[in-house]
FIVOTOR-633911 format. One record per residue (C-alpha): x, y, z; residue in one letter; chain. Coordinates in pm, whole numbers, plus 50000, padded with zeros to 5 digits. Example, Ala and Ser with C-alpha at 12.3 -4.5 7.8 and 13.67 -1.06 7.14 Angstrom:
// FIVOTOR-633911
+-------+-------+-------+---------+--------+
!     x !     y !     z ! residuo ! cadena !
+-------+-------+-------+---------+--------+
! 51230 ! 49550 ! 50780 !       a !      A !
! 51367 ! 49894 ! 50714 !       s !      A !
+-------+-------+-------+---------+--------+
//
This chain:
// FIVOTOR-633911
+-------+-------+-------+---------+--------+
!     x !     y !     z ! residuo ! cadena !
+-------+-------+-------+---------+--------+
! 47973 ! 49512 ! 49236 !       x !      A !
! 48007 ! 49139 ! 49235 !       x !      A !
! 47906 ! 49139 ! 48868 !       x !      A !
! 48120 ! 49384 ! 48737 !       x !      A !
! 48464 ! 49180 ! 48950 !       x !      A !
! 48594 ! 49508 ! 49077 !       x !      A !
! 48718 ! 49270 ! 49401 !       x !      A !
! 49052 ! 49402 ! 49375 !       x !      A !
! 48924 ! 49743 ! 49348 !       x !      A !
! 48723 ! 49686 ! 49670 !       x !      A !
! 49017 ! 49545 ! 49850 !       x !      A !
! 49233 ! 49839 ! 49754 !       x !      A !
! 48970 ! 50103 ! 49860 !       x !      A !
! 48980 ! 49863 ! 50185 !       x !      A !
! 49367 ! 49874 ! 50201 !       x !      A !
! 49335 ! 50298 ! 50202 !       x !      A !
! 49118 ! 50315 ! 50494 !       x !      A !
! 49322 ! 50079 ! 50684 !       x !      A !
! 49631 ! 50299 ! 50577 !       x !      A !
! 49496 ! 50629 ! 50656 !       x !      A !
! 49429 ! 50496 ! 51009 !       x !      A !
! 49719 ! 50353 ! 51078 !       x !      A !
! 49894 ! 50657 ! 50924 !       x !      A !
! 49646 ! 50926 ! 51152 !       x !      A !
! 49741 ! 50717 ! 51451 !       x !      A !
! 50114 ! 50733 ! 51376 !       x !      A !
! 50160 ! 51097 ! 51324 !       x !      A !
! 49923 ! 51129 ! 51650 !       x !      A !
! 50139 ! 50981 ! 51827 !       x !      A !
! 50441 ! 51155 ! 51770 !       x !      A !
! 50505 ! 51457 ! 51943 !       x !      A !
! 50855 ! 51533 ! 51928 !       x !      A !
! 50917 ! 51634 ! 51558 !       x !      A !
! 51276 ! 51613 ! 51572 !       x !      A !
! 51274 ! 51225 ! 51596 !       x !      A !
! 51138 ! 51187 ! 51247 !       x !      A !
! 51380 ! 51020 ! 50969 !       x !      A !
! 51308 ! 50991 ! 50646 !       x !      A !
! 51453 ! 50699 ! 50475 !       x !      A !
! 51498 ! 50612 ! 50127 !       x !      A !
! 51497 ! 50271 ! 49926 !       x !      A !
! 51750 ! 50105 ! 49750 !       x !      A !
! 51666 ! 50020 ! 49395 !       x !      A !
! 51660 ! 49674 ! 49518 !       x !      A !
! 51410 ! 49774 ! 49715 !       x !      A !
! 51172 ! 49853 ! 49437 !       x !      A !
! 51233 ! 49618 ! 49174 !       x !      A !
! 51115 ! 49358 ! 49489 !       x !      A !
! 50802 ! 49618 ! 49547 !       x !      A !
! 50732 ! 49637 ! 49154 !       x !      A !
! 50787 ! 49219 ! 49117 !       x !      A !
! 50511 ! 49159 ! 49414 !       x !      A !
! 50270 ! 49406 ! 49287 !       x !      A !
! 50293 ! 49235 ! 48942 !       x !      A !
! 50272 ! 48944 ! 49135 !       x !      A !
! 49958 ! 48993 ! 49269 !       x !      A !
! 49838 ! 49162 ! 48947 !       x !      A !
! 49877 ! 48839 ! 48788 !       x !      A !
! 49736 ! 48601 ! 49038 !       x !      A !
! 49397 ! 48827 ! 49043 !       x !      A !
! 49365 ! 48753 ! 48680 !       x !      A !
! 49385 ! 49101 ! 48523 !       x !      A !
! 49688 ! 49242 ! 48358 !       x !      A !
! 49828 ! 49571 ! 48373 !       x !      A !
+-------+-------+-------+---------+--------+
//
């Protein structure tokens, strides 16, 4: 693995895990239904998302 540089590849896999546990625990923990909102973004929002990811992107030293 270290010789092929999949690092961010590991660190994403890494970032799933953590997500799907967090997100298990969440929806666990909710038992009344009718207190969940969805919310949407502005398109502010997401040009901010998109600009860190490319961020990052950049700073690993791959390009999309």
């Amino acid at each position: 693995m270290y010789e092929a540089g999949l690092y961010m590849e590991s660190m994403l896999q890494i970032f799933y895990i953590i997500m799907g546990f967090y997100g298990w625990s969440q929806w666990n923990k909710s038992g009344d239904q009718a207190s969940f909102q969805v919310n949407r973004w502005s398109p502010l929002n997401h040009l901010i998302a998109i600009a860190v990811v490319l961020m990052l992107t950049f700073a690993s030293g791959t390009s999309p």
